[in-house]
N, C-alpha and C positions, 0 to 999 in steps of 0.2 A: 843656769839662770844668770841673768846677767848683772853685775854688782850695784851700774849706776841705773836701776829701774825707775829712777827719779827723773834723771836725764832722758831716759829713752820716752816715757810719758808726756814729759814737755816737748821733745821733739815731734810725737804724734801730733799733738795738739796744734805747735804750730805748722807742720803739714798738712792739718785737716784746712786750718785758714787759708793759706795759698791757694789750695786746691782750686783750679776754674770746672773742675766737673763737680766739686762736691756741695750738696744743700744748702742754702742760705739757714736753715734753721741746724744743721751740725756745727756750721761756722759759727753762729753766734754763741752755741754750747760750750765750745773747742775755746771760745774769747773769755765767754765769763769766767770758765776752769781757770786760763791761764794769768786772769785780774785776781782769782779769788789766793793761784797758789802767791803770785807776785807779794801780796798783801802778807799771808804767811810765813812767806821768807823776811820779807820787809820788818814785820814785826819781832821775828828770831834775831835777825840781825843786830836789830836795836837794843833790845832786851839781853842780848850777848855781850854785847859791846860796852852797856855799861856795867855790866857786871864783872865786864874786865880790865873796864877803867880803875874800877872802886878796889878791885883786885888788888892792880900795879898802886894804886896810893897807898892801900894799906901796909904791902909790902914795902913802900918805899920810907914811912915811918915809922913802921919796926925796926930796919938797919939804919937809921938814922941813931934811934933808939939806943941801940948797941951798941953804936960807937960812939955815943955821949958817953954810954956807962963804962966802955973800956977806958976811955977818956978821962974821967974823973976816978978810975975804979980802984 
């Protein structure tokens, strides 16, 4: 099996779109999948992203934290 089964999916789907022999009603299929995963990733992305912002701040005034308290210690 192959690892990036995610990749190769997408890859179908945009192959089915190009396709000049293949259905207008698979291509619209093949479109909406590819709006619907877009949307999904889009939203992981986001949702990642600030949860790695809020990560690095908190992180960043902890060690602040610790070297006030070394600081005065």
């Amino acid at each position: 099996m192959s690892k990036n089964k995610l990749g190769a999916y997408i890859q179908k789907l945009m192959t089915v779109i190009v396709d000049k022999e293949e259905g207008q009603f698979n291509k619209d299929l093949a479109y909406s999948e590819l709006k619907r995963l877009n949307s999904d990733v889009s939203e992981f992305l986001v949702k990642n992203y600030k949860d790695s912002d809020l990560q690095e701040e908190h992180d960043e005034k902890q060690l602040l934290l610790e070297l006030q308290e070394k600081k005065n210690g």
